[in-house]
VEXSE-271100 format. One record per atom (N, C-alpha, C, CB): x, y, z; residue number from 0. Coordinates in steps of 0.2 Angstrom, whole numbers, m for minus. Atoms other than C-alpha are relative to their C-alpha. Glycine has a CB too. Layout:
N
+-------+-------+-------+------+
:  east : north :    up : resi :
+-------+-------+-------+------+
:     X :     Y :     Z :  NUM :
...
+-------+-------+-------+------+
END
This chain:
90
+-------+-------+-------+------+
:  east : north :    up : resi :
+-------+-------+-------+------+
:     1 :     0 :     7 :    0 :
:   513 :   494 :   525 :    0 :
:     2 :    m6 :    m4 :    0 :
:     4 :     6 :    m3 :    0 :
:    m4 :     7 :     2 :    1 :
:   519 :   476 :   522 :    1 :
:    m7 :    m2 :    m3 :    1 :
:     4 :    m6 :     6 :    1 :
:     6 :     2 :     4 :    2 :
:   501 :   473 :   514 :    2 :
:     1 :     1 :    m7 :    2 :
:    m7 :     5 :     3 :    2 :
:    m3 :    m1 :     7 :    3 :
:   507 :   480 :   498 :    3 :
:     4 :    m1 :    m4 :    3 :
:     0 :     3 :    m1 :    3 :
:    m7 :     3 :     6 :    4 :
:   523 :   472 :   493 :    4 :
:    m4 :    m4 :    m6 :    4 :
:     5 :    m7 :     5 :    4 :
:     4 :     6 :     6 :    5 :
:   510 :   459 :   483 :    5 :
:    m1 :     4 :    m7 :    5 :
:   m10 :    m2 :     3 :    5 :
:     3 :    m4 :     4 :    6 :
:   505 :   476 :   475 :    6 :
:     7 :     3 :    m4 :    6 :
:    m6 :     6 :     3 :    6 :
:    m6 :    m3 :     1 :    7 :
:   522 :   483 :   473 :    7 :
:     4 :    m4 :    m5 :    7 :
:     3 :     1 :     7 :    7 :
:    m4 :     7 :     4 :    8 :
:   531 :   465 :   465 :    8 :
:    m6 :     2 :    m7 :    8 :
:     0 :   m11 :     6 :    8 :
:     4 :     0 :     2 :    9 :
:   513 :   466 :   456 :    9 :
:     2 :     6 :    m8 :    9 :
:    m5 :     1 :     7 :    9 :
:     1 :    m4 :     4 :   10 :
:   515 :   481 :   447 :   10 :
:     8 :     3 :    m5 :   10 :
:    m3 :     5 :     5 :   10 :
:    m7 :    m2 :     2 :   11 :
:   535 :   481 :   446 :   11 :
:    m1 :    m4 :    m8 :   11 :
:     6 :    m3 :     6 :   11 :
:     0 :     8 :     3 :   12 :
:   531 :   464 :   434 :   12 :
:    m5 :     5 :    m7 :   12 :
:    m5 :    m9 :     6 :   12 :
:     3 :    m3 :     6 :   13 :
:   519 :   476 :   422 :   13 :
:     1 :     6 :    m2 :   13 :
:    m6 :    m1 :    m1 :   13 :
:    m3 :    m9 :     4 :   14 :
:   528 :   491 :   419 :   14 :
:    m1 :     4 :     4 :   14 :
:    m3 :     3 :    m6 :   14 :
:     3 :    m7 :    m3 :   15 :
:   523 :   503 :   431 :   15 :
:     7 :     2 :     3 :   15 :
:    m8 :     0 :     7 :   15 :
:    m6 :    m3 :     1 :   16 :
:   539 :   514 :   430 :   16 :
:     1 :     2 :    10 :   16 :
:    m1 :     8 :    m7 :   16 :
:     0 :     2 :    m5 :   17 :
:   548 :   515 :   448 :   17 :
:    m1 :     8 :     4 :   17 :
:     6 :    m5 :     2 :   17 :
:     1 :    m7 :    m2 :   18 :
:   547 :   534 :   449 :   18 :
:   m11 :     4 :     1 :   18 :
:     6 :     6 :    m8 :   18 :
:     8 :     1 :     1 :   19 :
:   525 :   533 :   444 :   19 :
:     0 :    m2 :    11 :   19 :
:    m4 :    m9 :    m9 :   19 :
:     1 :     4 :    m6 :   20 :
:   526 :   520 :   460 :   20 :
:     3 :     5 :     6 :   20 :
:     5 :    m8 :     0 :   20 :
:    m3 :    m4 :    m6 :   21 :
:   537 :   534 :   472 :   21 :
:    m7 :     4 :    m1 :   21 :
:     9 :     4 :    m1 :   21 :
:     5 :    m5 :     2 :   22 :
:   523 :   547 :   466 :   22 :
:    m6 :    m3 :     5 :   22 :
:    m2 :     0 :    m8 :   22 :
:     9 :     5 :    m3 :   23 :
:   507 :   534 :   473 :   23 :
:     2 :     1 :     7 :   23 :
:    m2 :   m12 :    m3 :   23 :
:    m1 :     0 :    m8 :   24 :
:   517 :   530 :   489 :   24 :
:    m1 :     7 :     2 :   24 :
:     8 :    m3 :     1 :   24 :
:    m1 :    m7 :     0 :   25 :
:   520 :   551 :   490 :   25 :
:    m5 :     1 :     3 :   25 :
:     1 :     3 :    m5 :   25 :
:     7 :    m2 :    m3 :   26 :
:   503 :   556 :   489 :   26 :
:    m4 :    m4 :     4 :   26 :
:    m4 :     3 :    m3 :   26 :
:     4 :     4 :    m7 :   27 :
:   496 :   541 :   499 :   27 :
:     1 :     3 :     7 :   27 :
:     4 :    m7 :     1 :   27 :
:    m2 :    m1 :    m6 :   28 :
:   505 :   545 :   513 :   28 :
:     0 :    11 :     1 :   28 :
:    10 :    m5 :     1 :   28 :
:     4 :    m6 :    m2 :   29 :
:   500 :   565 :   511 :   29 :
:    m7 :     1 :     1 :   29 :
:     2 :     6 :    m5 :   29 :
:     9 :     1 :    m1 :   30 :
:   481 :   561 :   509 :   30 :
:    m1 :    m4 :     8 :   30 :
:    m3 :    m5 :    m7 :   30 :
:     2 :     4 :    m3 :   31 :
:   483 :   548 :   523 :   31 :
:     2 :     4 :    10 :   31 :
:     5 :    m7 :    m4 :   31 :
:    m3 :    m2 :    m6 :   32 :
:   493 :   556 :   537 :   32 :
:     4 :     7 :     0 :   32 :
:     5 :    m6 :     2 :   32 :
:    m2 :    m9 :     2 :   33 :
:   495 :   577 :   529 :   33 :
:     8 :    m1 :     1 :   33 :
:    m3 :     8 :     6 :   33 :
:    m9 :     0 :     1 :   34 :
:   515 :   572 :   530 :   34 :
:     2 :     1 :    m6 :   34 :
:     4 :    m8 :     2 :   34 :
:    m3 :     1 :     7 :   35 :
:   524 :   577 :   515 :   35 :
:     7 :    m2 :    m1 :   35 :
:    m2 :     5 :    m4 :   35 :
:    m6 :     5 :     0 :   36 :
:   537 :   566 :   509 :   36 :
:     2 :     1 :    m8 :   36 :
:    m3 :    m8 :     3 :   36 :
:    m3 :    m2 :     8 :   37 :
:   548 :   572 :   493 :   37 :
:    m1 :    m8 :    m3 :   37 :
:    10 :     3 :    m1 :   37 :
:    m3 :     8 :     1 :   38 :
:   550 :   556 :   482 :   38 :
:     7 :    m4 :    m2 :   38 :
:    m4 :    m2 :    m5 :   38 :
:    m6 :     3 :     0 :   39 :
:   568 :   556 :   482 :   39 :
:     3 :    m1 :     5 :   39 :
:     5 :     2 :    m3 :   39 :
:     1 :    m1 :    m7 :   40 :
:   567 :   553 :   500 :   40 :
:    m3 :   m10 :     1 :   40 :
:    m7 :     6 :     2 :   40 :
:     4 :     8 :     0 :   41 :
:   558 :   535 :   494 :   41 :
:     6 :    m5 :    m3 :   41 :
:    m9 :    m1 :    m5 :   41 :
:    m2 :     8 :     4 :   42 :
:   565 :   518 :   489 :   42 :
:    m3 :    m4 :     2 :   42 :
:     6 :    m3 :     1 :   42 :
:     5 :     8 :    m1 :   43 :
:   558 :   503 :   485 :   43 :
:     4 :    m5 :    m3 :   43 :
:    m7 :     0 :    m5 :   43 :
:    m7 :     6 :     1 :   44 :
:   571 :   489 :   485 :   44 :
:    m4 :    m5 :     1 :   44 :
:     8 :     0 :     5 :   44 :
:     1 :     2 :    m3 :   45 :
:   565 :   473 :   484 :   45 :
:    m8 :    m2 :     4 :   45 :
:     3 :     2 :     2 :   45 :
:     6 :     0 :    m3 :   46 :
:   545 :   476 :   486 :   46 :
:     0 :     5 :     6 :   46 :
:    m2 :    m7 :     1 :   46 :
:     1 :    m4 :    m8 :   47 :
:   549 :   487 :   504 :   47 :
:     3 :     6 :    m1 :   47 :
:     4 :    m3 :     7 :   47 :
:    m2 :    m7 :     1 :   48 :
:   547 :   504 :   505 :   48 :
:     6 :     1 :     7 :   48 :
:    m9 :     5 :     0 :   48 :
:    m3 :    m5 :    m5 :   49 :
:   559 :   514 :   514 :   49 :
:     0 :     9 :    m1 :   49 :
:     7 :    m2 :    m1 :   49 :
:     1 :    m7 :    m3 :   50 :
:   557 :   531 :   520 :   50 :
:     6 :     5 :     3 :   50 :
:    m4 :     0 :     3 :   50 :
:    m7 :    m2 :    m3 :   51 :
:   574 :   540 :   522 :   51 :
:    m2 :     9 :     2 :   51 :
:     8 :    m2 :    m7 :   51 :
:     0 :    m7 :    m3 :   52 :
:   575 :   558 :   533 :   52 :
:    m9 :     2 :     2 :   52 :
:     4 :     6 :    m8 :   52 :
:     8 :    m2 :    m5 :   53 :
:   558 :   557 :   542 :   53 :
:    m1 :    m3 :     7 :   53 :
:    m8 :    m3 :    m5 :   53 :
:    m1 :     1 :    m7 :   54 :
:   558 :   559 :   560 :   54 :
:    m4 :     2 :     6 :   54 :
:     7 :     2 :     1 :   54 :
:     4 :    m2 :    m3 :   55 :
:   549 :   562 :   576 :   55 :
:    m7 :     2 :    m3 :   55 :
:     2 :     4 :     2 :   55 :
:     6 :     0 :     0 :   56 :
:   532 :   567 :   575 :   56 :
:    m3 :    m2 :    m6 :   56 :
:    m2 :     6 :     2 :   56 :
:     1 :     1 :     6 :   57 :
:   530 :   566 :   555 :   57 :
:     2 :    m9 :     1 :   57 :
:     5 :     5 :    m6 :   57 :
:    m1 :     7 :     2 :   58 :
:   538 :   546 :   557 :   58 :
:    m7 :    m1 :     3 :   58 :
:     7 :    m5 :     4 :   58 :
:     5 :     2 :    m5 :   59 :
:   524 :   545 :   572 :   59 :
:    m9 :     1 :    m3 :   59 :
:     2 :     7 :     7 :   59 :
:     5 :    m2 :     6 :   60 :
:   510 :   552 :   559 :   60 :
:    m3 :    m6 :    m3 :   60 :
:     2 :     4 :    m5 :   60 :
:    m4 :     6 :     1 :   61 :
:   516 :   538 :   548 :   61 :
:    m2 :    m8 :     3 :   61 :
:     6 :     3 :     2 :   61 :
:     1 :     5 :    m2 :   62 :
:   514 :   526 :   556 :   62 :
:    m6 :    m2 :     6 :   62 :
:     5 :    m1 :     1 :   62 :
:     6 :     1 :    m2 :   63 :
:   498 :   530 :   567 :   63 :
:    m7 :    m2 :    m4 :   63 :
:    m1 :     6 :     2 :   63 :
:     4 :     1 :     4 :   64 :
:   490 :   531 :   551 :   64 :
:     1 :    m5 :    m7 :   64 :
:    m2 :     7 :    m2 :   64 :
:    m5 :     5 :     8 :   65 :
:   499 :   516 :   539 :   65 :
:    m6 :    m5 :    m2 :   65 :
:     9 :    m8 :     3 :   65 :
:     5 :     4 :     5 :   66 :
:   482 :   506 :   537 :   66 :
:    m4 :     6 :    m3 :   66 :
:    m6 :    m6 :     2 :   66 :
:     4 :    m6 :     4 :   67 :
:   473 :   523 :   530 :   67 :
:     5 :     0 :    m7 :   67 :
:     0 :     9 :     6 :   67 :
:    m5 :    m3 :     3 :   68 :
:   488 :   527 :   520 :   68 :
:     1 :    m7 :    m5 :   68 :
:     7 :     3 :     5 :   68 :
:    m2 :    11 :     3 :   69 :
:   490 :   505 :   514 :   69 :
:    m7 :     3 :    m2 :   69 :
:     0 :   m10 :     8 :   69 :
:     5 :    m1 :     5 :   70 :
:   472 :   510 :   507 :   70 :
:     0 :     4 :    m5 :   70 :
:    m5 :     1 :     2 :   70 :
:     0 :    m2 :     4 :   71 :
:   473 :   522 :   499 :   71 :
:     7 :    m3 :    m8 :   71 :
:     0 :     5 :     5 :   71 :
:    m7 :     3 :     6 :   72 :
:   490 :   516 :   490 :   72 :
:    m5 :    m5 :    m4 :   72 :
:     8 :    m5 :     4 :   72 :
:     3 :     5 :     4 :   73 :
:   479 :   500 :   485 :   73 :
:    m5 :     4 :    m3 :   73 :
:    m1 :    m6 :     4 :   73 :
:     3 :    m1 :     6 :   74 :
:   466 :   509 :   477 :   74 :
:     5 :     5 :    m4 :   74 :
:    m7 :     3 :     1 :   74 :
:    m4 :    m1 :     8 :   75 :
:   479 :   521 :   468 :   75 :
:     3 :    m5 :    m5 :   75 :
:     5 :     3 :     0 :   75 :
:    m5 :     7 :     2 :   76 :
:   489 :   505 :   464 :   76 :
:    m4 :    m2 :    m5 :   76 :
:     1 :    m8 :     6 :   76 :
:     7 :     4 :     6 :   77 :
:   472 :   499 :   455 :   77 :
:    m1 :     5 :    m4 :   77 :
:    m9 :    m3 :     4 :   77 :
:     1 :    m4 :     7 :   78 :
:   469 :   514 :   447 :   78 :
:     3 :    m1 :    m5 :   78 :
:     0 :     6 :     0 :   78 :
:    m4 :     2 :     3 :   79 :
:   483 :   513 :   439 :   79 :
:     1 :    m6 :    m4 :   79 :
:     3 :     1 :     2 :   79 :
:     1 :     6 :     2 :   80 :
:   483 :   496 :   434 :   80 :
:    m6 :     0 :    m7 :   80 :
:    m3 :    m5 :     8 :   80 :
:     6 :     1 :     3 :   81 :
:   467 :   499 :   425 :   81 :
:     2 :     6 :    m6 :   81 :
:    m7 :     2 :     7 :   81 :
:    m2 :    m3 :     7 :   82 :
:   474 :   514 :   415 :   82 :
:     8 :    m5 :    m3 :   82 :
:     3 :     9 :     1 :   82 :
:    m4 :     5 :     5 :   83 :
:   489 :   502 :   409 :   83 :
:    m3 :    m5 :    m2 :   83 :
:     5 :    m3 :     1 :   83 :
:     3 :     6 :     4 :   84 :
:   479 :   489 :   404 :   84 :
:    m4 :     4 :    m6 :   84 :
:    m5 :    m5 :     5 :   84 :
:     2 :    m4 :     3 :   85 :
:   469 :   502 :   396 :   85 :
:     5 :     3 :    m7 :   85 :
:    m1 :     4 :     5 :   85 :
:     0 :    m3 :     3 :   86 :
:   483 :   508 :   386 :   86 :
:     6 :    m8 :    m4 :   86 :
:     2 :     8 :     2 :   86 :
:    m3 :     5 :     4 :   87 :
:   489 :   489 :   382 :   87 :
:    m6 :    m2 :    m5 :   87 :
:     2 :    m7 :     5 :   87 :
:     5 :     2 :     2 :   88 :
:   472 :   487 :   375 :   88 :
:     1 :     4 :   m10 :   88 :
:    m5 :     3 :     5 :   88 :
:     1 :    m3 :     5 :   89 :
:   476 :   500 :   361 :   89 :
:     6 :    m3 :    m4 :   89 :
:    m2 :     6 :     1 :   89 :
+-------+-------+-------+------+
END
């Protein structure tokens, strides 16, 4: 998932609130690899996600599936992008 620090620093820099960002990562990684992962469970320190209390088979998921899971994040990332600018417009 180191593909999306760019997106992560990226978005920290135009407002996208850091609990929105735990949400994207969230359901990335349930669409990507059916793991569900609370989002007080996440941190993002720094641009790097960390994933605290996920172990065996669910880390193993995870990380079988982290370029499925890296796309998907990057298009939510973009959606989003596209409704703030959207609501800088007004």
């Amino acid at each position: 998932m180191n593909n999306i620090s760019f997106l992560l620093e990226k978005y920290s820099k135009i407002g996208l609130k850091e609990e929105k960002i735990k949400k994207i990562i969230s359901d990335s990684i349930k669409k990507g690899s059916g793991v569900e992962v609370d989002i007080s469970k996440i941190k993002v320190q720094k641009n790097i996600i960390n994933i605290n209390d996920v172990f065996g088979v669910q880390k193993s998921e995870i990380f079988m599936n982290k370029n499925k899971i890296d796309e998907i994040m990057k298009e939510q990332m973009n959606k989003e992008e596209y409704k703030f600018s959207d609501r800088e417009l007004m």
